[in-house]
C-alpha positions in Angstrom: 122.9 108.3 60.6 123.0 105.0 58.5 125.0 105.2 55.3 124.5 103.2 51.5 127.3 103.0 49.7 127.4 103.4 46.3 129.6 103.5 43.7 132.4 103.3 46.8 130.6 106.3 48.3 129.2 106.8 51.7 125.8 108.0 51.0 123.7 109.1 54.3 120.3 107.5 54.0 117.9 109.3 57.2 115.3 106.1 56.4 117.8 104.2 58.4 118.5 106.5 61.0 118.0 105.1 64.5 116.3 108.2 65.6 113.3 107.7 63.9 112.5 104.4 65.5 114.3 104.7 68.8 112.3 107.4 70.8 109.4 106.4 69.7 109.7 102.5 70.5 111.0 103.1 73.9 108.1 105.2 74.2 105.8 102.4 73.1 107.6 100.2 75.6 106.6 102.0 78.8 102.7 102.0 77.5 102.3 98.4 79.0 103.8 98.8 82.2 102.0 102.5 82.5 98.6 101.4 82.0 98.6 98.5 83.8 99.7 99.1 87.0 99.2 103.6 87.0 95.9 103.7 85.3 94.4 100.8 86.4 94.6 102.5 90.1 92.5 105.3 88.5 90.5 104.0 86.4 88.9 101.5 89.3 89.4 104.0 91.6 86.5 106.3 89.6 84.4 103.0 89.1 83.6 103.2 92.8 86.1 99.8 93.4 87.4 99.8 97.4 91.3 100.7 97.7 91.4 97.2 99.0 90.0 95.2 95.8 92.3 97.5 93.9 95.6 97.5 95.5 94.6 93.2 95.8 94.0 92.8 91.8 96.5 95.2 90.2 99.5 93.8 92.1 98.9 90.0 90.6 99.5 92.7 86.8 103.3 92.6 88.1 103.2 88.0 87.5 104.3 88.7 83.7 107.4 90.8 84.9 108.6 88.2 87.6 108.3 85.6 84.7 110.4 87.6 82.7 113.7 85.3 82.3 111.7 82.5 81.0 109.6 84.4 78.8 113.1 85.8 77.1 113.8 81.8 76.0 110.3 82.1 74.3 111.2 85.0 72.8 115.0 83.6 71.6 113.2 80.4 70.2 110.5 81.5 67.7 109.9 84.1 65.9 112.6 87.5 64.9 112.8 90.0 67.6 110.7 92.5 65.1 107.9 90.1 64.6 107.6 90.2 68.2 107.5 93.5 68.7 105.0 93.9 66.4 102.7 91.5 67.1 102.8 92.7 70.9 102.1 95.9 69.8 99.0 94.7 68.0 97.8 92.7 71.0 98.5 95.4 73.4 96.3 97.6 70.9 93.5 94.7 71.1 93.6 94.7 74.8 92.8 98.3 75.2 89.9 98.0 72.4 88.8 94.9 74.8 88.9 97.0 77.6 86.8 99.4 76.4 84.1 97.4 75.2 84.1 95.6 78.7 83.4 98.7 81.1 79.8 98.3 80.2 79.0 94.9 80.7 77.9 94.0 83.8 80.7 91.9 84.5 82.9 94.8 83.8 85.4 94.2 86.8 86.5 90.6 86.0 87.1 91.6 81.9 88.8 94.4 82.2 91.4 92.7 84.7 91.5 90.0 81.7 92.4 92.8 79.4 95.0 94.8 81.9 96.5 91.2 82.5 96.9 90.6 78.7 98.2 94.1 78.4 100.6 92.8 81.1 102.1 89.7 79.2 102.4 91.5 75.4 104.1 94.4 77.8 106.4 91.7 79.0 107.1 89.7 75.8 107.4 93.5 74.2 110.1 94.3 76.6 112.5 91.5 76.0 111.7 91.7 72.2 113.1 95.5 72.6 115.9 94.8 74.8 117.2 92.1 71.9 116.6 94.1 69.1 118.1 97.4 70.4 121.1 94.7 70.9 120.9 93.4 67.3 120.5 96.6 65.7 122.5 98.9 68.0 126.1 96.9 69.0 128.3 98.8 66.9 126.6 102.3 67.6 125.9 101.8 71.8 126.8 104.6 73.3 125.9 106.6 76.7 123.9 109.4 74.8 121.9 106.7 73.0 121.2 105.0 76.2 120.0 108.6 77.9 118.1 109.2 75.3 116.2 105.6 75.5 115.7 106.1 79.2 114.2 109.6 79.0 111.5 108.3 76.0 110.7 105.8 78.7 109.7 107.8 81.5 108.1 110.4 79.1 105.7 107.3 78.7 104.2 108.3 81.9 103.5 111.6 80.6 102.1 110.6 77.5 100.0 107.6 79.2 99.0 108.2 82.4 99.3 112.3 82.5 97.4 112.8 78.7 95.0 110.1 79.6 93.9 111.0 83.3 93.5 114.2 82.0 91.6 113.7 78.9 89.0 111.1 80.8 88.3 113.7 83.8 87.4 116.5 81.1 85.2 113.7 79.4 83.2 113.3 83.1 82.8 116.7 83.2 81.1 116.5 79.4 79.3 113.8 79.7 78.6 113.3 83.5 79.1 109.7 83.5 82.3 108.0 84.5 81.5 104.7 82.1 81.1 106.4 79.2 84.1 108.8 79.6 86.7 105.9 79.9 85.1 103.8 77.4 86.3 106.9 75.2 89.7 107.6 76.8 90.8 103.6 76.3 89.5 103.7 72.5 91.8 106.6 72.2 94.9 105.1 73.6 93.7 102.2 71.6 94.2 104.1 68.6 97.4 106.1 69.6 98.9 102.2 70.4 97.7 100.9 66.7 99.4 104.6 64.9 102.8 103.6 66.7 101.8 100.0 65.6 101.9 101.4 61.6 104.4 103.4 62.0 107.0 101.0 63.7 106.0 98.6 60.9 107.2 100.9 58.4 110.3 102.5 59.7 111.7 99.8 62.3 115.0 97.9 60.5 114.8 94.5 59.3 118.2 93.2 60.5 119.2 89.7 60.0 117.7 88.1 63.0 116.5 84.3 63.4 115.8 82.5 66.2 118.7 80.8 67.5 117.8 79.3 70.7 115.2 76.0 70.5 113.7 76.4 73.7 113.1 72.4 74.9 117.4 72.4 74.7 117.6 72.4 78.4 120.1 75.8 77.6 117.3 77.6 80.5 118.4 74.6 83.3 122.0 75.3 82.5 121.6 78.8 82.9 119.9 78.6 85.7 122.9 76.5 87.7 125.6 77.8 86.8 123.9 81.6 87.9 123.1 80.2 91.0 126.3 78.4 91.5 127.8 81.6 90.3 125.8 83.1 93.0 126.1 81.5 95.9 130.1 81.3 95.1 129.7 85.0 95.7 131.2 86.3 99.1 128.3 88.5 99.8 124.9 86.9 97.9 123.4 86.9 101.3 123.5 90.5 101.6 122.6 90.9 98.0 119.8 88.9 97.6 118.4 90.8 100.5 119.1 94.0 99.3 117.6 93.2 96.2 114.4 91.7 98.1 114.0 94.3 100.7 114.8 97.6 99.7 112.0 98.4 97.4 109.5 96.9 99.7 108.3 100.7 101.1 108.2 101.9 97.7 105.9 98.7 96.6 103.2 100.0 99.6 103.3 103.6 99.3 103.1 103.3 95.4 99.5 101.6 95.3 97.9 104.1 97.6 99.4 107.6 96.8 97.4 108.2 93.6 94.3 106.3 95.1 94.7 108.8 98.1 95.3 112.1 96.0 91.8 111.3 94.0 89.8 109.9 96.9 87.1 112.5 98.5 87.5 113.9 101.7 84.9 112.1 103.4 87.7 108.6 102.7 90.3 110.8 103.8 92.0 111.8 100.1 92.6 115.0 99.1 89.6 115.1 96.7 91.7 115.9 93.2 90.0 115.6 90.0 91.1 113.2 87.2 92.7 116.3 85.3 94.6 117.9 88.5 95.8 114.3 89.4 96.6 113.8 85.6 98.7 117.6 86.2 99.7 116.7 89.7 101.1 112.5 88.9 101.1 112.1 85.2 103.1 116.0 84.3 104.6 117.5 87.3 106.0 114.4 89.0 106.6 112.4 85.8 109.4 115.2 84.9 110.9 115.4 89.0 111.2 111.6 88.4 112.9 112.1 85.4 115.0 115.0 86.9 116.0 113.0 89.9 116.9 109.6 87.8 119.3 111.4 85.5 120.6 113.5 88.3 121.0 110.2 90.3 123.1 108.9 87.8 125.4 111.8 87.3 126.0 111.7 91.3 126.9 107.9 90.7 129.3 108.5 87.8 131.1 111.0 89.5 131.5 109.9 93.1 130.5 106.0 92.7 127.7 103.7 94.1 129.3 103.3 97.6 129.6 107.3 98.3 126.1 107.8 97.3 124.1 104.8 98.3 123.0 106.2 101.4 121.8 109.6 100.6 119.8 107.9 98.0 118.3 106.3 100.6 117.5 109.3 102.1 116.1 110.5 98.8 114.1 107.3 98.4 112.4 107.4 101.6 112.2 110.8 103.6 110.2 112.6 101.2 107.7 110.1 101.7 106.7 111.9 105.4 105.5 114.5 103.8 102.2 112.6 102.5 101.9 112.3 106.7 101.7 116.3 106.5 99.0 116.2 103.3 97.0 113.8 105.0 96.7 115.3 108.3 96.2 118.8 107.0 93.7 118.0 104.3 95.8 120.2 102.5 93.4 121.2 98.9 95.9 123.8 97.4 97.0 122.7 94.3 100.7 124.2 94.9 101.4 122.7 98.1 100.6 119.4 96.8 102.3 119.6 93.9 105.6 121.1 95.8 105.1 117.8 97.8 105.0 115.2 95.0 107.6 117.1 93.2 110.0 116.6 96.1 108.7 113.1 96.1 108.9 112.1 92.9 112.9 113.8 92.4 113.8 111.6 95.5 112.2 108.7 94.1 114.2 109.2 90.6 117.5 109.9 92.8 117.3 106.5 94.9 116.2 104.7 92.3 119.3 104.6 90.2 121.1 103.3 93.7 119.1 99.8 93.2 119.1 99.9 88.9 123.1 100.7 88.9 124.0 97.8 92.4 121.5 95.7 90.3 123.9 96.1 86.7 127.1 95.7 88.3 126.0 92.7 90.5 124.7 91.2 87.1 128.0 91.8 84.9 130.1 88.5 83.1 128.6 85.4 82.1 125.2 85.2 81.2 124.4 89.0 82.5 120.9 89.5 79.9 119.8 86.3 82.0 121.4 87.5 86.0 119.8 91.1 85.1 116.4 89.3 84.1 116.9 87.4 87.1 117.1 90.2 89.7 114.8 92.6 87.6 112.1 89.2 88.7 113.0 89.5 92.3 112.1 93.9 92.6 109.0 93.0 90.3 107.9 90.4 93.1 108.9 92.3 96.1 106.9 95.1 94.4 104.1 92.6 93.9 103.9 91.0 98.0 104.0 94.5 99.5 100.9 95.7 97.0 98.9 92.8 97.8 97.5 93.4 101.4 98.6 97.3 101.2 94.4 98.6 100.1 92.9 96.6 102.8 95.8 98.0 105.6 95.0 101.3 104.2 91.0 100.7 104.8 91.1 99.6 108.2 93.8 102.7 109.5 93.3 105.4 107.4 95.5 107.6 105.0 96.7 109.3 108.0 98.2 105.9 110.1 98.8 104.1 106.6 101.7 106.7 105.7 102.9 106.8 109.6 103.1 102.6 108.7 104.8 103.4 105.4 107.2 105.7 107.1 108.1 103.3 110.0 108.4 100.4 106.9 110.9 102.9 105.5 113.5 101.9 108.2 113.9 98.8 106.0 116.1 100.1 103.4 118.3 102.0 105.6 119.2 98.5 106.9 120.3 96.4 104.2 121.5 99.7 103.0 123.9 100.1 105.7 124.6 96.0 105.2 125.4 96.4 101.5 127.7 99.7 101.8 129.4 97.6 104.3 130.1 95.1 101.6 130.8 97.5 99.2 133.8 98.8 101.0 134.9 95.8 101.5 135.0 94.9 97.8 136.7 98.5 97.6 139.5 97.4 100.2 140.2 94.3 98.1 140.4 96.0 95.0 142.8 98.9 96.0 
């Protein structure tokens, strides 16, 4: 807890404390990314929009994150880091009140991607304002249980909005038998959750001493930009890197636009006919907290036995589950426990391989200029998430759920390969160093 001193005395003051602004801005922080690219893919879903059009539109949401290095230089050149947060916060707020008031025009399709596409870019120029300002604010008091506690307020965003919201828009269909109406309701709502954080972040978030620093026409971008790659390519084993860094997520970019279109659909398209409330239960609550399990579990694995020991059983973790959507899909499976046995396994596997790309992506990224590398290679998994989204709906229309996971699990041979490559390079890295 921050301390005044007065008179020579330490005096705590818990107005300053970090806790009252930390959890709830890195909660803030995961709204963007949740409701553009999770709700989105239920929300068009229950407009009666084909998995095709769907998978198609939401993957160009992911443009803002592959643009992320540059739009840190805007962020450096104008403004405080606070400012920006704030004022992203409002315009993320004004994009869900937008959205809203779109669904019942009868161009409803082409506003609301407007509005999830601004969401997008405040989400992006939000995150970097974050990521500076926890750096202002935080350098003297960084520590690991700060960090854990950052990361878990982030993933409880799923919970709070995709799980809360599903939820609370599938009991609205049920009240008011329409699905316009209903969502009209549930994005006013979020709208005014996003504008109390809004308030309240205004009030309690520090005001450190923070200009901006960095014109952006210096050409400091260009420099950065050559000596990385130089840096780069000096690198023994950037090959295998920047393939492992382009390839391994590129399953995980497929199966992740279909499985929640495939849990909602009816079984007359092959889906497994959930309501908005059990997918809510089933995506938003009961896998949300396996991810978090398996991410934090992940990283206790890595801390105690090191990236190369454990790269390939997260792997494993990462991909294998995934066959059991083959069994959901060819058994039409409707029992709420089975399925949610099967996305919790999921879901802990996909928090358990994850940390294998996040912690080879932070140690590739270390020394000079590492807030710009990290940007960098956080821009490459956003566009390999982006390319293997875009044609993913209209695969899935012409074979079916049942053939599309077959396809995903056949994809899934990918990682195992440049994860075989980069534990190769790994030890040799080891070797040098021992």
């Amino acid at each position: 807890m921050a301390e005044e001193i007065i008179n020579g005395i330490p005096i705590p003051n818990w107005r300053k404390s970090h806790w009252l602004w930390l959890p709830t801005l890195y909660l803030t922080r995961g709204l963007p990314y949740v409701v553009a690219l999770l709700v989105s893919l239920v929300f068009f879903n229950r407009m009666g929009r084909s998995n095709g059009t769907i998978a198609l539109n939401t993957s160009w949401l992911l443009i803002p994150f592959i643009l992320r290095p540059w739009i840190g230089r805007i962020v450096s050149a104008y403004l405080s880091k606070r400012v920006w947060i704030l004022l992203m916060e409002a315009i993320i707020g004004l994009g869900l009140v937008g959205i809203s008031q779109a669904i019942s025009s009868p161009h409803w399709f082409l506003l609301t991607m407007l509005g999830f596409q601004g969401i997008a870019i405040a989400g992006a120029l939000h995150d970097v304002g974050i990521s500076r300002f926890f750096n202002t604010c935080m350098k003297k008091q960084h520590n690991h249980r700060i960090s854990n506690v950052c990361v878990l307020c982030y993933l409880l965003s799923i919970v709070f909005f995709l799980g809360v919201p599903v939820m609370v828009a599938g009991n609205l269909e049920v009240l008011n038998r329409g699905v316009r109406t209903s969502w009209t309701t549930t994005f006013r709502l979020l709208a005014a959750g996003q504008f109390l954080l809004l308030i309240y972040h205004a009030i309690i978030l520090p005001q450190p001493k923070d200009k901006p620093s960095i014109p952006l026409r210096n050409g400091l971008t260009r420099r950065w930009w050559r000596e990385t790659k130089a840096g780069f390519m000096a690198h023994p084993h950037y090959l295998t890197t920047l393939t492992f860094l382009s390839l391994y997520l590129i399953p995980e970019g497929m199966f992740l636009r279909i499985a929640p279109l495939f849990l909602i659909d009816p079984g007359s398209n092959g889906g497994l006919s959930l309501s908005p409330q059990e997918l809510g239960l089933v995506q938003g609550s009961v896998g949300a907290f396996s991810l978090i399990f398996g991410y934090f579990f992940g990283g206790m694995a890595i801390s105690r036995y090191g990236l190369r020991r454990c790269l390939f059983p997260m792997t494993v973790a990462l991909t294998v589950p995934k066959l059991l959507f083959i069994y959901l899909s060819y058994n039409f499976v409707s029992t709420l426990s089975i399925i949610n046995i099967c996305v919790i396994i999921e879901q802990s596997g996909l928090g358990f391989g994850i940390m294998a790309y996040g912690t080879f992506l932070t140690s590739f990224t270390q020394g000079k200029y590492s807030i710009f590398k990290h940007s960098l290679g956080m821009a490459i998994a956003a566009f390999s998430l982006m390319t293997s989204g875009w044609f993913t709906g209209f695969l899935q229309e012409q074979v079916g759920y049942r053939h599309f996971f077959v396809l995903v699990a056949i994809a899934n041979i990918l990682p195992f390969i440049v994860a075989y490559h980069t534990q190769a390079c790994l030890e040799t890295e080891a070797g040098k160093t021992s």
